[in-house]
RODO-2510 file (C-alpha; in nm, 4 decimals, decimal comma):
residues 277
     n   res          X          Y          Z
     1     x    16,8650    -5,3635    -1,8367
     2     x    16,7948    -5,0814    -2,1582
     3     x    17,0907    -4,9100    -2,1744
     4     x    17,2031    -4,5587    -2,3586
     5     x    17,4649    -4,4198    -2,5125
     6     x    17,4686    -4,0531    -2,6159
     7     x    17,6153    -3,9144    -2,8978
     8     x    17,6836    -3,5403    -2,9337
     9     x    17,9224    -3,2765    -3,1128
    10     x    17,9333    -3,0352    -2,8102
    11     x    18,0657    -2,6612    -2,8796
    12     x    18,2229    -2,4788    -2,6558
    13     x    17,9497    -2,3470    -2,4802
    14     x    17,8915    -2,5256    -2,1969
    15     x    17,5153    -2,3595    -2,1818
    16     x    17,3996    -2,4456    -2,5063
    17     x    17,5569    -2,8439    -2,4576
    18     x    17,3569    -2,8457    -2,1149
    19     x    16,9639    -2,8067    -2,2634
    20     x    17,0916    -2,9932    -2,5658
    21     x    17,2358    -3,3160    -2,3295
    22     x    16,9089    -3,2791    -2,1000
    23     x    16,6551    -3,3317    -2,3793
    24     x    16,8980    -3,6412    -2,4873
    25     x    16,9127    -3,7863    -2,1146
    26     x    16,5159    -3,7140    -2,0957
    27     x    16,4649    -3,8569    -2,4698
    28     x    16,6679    -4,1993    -2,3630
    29     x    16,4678    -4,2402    -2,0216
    30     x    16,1465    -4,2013    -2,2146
    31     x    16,2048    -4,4758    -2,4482
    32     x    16,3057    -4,6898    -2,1220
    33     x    16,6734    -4,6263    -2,0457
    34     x    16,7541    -4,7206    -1,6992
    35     x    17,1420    -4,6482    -1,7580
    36     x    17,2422    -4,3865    -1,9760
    37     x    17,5864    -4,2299    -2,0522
    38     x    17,7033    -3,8953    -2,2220
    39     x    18,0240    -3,8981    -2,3766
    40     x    18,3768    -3,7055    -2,2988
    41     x    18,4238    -3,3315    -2,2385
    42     x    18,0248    -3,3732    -2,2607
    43     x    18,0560    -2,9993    -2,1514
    44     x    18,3305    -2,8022    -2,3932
    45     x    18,5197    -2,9534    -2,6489
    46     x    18,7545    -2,6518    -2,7231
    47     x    19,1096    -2,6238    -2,8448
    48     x    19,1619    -2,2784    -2,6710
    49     x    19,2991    -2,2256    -2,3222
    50     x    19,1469    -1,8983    -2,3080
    51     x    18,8297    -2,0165    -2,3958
    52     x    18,8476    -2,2680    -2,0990
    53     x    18,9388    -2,0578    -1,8483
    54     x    18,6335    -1,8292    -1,9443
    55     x    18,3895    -2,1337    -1,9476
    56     x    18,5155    -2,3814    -1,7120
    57     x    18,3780    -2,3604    -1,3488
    58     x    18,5032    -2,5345    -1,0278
    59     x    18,3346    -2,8420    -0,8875
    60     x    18,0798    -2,6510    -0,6519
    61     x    17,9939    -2,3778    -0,9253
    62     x    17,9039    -2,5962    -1,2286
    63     x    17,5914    -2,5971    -1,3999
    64     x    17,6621    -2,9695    -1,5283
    65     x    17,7159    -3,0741    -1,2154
    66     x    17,3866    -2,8802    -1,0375
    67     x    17,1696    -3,0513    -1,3073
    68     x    17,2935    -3,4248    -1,3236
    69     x    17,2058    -3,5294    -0,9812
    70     x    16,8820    -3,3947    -1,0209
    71     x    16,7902    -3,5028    -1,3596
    72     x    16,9042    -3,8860    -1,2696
    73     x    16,6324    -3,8711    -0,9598
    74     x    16,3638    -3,6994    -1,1649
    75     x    16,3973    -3,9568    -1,4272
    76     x    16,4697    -4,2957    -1,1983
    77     x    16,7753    -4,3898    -1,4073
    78     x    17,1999    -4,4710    -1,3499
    79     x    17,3547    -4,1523    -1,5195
    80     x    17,7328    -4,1414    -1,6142
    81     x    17,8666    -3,8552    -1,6977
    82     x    18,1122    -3,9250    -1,9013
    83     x    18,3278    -3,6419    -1,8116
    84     x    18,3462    -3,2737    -1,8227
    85     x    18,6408    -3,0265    -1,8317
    86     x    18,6808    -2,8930    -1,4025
    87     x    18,8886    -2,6036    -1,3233
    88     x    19,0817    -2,7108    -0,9800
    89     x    19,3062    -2,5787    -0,7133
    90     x    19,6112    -2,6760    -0,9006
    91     x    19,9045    -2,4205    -0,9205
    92     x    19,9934    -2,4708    -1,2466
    93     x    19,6088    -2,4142    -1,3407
    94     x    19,5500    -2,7015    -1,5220
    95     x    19,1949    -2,8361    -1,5021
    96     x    19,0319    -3,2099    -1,4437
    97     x    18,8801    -3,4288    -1,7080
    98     x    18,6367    -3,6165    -1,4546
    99     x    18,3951    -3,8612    -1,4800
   100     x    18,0742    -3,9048    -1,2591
   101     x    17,8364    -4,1503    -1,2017
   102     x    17,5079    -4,0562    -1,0327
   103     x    17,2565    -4,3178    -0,8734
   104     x    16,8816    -4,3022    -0,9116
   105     x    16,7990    -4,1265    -0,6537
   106     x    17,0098    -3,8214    -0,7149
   107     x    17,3179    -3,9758    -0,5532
   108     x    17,7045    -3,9240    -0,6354
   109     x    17,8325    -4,2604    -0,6221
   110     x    18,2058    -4,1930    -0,8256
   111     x    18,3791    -3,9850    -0,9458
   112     x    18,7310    -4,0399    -1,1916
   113     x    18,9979    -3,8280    -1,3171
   114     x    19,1574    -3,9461    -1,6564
   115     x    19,4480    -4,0645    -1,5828
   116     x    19,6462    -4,0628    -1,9243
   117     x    19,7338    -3,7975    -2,0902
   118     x    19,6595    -3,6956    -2,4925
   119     x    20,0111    -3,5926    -2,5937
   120     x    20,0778    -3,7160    -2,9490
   121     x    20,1522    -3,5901    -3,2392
   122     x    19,9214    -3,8001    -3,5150
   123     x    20,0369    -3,5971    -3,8196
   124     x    20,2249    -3,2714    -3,9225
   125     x    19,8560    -3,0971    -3,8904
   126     x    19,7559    -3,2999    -3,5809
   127     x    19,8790    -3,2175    -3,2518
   128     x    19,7403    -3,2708    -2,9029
   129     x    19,8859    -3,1834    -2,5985
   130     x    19,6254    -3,2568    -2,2931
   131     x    19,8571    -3,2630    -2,0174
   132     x    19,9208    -2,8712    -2,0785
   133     x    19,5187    -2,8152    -1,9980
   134     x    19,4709    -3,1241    -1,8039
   135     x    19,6510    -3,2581    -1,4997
   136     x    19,6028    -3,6354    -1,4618
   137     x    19,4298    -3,8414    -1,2586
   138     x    19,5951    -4,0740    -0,9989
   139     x    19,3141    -4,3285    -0,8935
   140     x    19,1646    -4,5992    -1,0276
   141     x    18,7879    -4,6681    -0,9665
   142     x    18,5634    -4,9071    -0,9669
   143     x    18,2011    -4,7908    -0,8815
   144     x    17,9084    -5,0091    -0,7292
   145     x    17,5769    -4,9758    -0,8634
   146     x    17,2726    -5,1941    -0,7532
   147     x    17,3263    -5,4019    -1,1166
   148     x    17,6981    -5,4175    -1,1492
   149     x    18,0310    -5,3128    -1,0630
   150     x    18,1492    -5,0282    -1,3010
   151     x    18,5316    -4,9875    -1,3673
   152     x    18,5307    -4,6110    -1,5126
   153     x    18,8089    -4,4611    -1,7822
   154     x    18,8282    -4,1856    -2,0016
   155     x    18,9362    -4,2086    -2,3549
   156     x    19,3031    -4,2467    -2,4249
   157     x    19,2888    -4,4332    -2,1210
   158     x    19,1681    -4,7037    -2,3303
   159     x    19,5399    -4,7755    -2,5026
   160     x    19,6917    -4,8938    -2,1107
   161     x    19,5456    -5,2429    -2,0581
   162     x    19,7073    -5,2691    -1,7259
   163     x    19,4431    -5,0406    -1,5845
   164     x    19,1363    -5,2342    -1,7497
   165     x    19,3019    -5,5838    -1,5848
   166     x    19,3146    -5,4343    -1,2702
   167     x    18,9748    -5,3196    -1,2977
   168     x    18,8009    -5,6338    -1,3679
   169     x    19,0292    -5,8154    -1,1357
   170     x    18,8834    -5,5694    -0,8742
   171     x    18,5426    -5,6852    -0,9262
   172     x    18,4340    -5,4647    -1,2411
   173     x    18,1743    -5,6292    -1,4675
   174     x    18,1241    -5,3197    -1,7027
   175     x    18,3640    -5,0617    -1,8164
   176     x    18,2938    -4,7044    -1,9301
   177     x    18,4983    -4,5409    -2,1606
   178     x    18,3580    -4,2233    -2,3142
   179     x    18,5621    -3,9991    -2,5572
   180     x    18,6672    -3,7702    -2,7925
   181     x    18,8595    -3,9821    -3,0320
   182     x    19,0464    -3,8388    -3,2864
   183     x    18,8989    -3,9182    -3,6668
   184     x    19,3083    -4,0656    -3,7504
   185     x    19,3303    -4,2439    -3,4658
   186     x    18,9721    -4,3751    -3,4583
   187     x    18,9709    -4,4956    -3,8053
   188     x    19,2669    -4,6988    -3,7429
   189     x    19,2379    -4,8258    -3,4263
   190     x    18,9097    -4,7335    -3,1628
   191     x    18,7053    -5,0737    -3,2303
   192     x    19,0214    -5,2966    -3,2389
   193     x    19,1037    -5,1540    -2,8857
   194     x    18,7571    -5,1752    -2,7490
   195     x    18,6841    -5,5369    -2,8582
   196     x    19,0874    -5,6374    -2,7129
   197     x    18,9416    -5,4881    -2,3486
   198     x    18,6331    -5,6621    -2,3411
   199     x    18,7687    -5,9831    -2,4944
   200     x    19,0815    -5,9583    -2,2265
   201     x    18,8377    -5,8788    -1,9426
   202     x    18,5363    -6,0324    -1,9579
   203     x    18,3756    -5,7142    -1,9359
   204     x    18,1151    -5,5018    -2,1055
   205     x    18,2355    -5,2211    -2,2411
   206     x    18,0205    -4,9077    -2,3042
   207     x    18,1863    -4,5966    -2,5134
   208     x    17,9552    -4,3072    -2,5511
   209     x    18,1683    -4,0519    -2,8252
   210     x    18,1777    -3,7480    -2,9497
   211     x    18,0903    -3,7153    -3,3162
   212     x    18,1746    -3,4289    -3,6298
   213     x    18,3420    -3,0999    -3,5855
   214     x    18,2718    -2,8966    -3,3191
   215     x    18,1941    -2,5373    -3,3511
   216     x    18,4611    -2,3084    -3,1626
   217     x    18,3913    -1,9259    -3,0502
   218     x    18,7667    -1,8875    -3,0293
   219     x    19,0543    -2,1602    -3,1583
   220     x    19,0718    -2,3625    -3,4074
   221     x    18,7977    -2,6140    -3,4481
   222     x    18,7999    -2,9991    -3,3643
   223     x    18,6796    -3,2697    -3,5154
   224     x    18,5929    -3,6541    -3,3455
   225     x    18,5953    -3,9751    -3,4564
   226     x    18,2213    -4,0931    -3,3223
   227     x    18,1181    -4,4291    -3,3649
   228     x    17,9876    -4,4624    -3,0125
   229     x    18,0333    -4,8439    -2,9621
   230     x    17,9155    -5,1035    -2,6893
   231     x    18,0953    -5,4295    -2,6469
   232     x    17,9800    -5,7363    -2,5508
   233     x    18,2045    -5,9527    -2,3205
   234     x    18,3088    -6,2061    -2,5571
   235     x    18,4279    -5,9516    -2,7963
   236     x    18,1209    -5,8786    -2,9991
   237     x    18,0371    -5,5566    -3,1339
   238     x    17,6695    -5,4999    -3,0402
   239     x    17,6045    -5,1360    -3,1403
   240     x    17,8113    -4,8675    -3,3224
   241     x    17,6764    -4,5537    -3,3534
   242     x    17,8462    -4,4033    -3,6752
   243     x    17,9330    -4,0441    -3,7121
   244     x    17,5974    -3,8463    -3,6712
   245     x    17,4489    -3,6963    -3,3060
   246     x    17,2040    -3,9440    -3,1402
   247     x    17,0702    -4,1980    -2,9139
   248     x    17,1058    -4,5716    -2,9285
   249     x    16,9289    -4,8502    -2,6826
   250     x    17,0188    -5,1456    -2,6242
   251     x    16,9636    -5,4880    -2,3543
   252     x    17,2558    -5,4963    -2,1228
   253     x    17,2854    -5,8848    -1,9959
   254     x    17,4698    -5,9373    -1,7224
   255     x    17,5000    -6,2823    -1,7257
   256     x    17,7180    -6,2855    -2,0643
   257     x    17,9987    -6,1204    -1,8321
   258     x    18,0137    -6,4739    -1,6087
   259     x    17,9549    -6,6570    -1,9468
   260     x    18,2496    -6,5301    -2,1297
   261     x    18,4969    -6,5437    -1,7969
   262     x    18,3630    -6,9249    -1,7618
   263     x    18,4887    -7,0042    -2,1214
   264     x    18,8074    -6,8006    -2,0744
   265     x    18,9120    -6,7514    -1,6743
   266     x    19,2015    -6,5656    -1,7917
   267     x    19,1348    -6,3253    -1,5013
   268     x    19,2837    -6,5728    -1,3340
   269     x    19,5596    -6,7425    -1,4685
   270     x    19,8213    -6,4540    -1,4020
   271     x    20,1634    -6,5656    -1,3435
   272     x    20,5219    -6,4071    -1,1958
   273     x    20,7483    -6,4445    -1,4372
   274     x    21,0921    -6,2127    -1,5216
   275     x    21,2543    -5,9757    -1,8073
   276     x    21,6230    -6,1147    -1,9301
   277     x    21,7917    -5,8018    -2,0783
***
């Protein structure tokens, strides 16, 4: 199946990262994409609060979310979303980080909230804080589409390997983690973590990034890691996008995922065992 990953450095202006992620989505179909995904915050990457709550919409008022459905039927193909920033109902305020996948004919089939939080400090000029914007998720999900079972995460999420286990121990084949990695932290560690999921899973693993620094109307600017990456299930590294905006194909084969459990059924070899203090 010719799959896509999307590589963008979206501003913070949800608009302008709209028409510049439909001609993408429209560019990948083209060429033959039946699957294609967009990477994290895919609609605002911004460091300002107040530039969030100006930008951000809720669920039923987003343009992202009037478009995708639409542009997944007109073009015949398996969209993921990888996420976008979602003002809520919260009291605190805080907004989602959700991901969505959308069928071909225009259908919602899942949706995900990111469930771990950003808060690190990676140097004495580098500090995140998501869970003061972001409230986490609580549910993992694995979604069904008509050529695999997709376990869906969201960046950081990627560091927890409990989740990805229980994932492809509830039937995933594939799973999706799109992001906004940070250049430290992806330099040191973003394909080491990738290729440990796949190889502990048996799964495919599909990361559609964002790339470069992204251009802030208010706030100080961010920067991401890139190197949008697809992993095979035996723990090769079949595509890495680098550190520029793009779009790369490539032949997803299901049958390595049943392959690389047959070699290694570690999926199912758990065992009980205890923790002497």
């Amino acid at each position: 199946m010719r799959t896509a990953l999307i590589q963008i450095t979206s501003s913070d202006d949800p608009e302008e990262n709209l028409v510049m992620v439909t001609g993408l989505i429209r560019r990948a179909a083209a060429d033959g994409a039946k699957f294609v995904l967009t990477p994290e915050v895919t609609n605002c990457v911004s460091a300002s609060r107040t530039r969030q709550e100006e930008v951000l919409r809720m669920p039923e008022a987003d343009p992202f979310l009037a478009a995708m459905p639409e542009l997944a039927r007109e073009q015949g193909i398996w969209l993921l979303l990888g996420s976008i920033g979602l003002k809520t109902t919260d009291p605190d305020g805080r907004f989602a980080n959700r991901s969505f996948l959308f069928s071909p004919e225009g259908a919602q089939v899942a949706w995900y909230d990111k469930i771990h939080m950003f808060d690190v400090q990676v140097s004495e000029t580098e500090t995140y804080r998501e869970s003061a914007g972001y409230r986490p998720g609580a549910r993992a999900v694995v979604a069904e589409a008509d050529f695999a079972q997709i376990g869906m995460s969201v960046c950081y999420d990627i560091r927890f390997p409990a989740l990805y286990r229980t994932l492809a121990q509830a039937g995933a084949q594939i799973l999706t983690v799109p992001a906004a990695f940070s250049p430290v932290t992806g330099a040191a560690h973003w394909e080491s973590l990738l290729r440990a999921r796949a190889i502990e899973t048996g799964c495919w693993v599909l990361a559609p990034a964002q790339c470069g620094t992204h251009r802030a109307s208010r706030g100080r600017e961010r920067s991401t890691h890139g190197h949008g990456m697809v992993v095979a299930p035996w723990g090769e590294v079949i595509l890495d996008q680098g550190t520029e905006p793009g779009i790369a194909s490539f032949d997803l084969d299901m049958a390595a995922v049943a392959e690389a459990r047959g070699k290694v059924p570690s999926l199912t070899h758990d065992r009980e065992f205890r923790l002497d203090g």
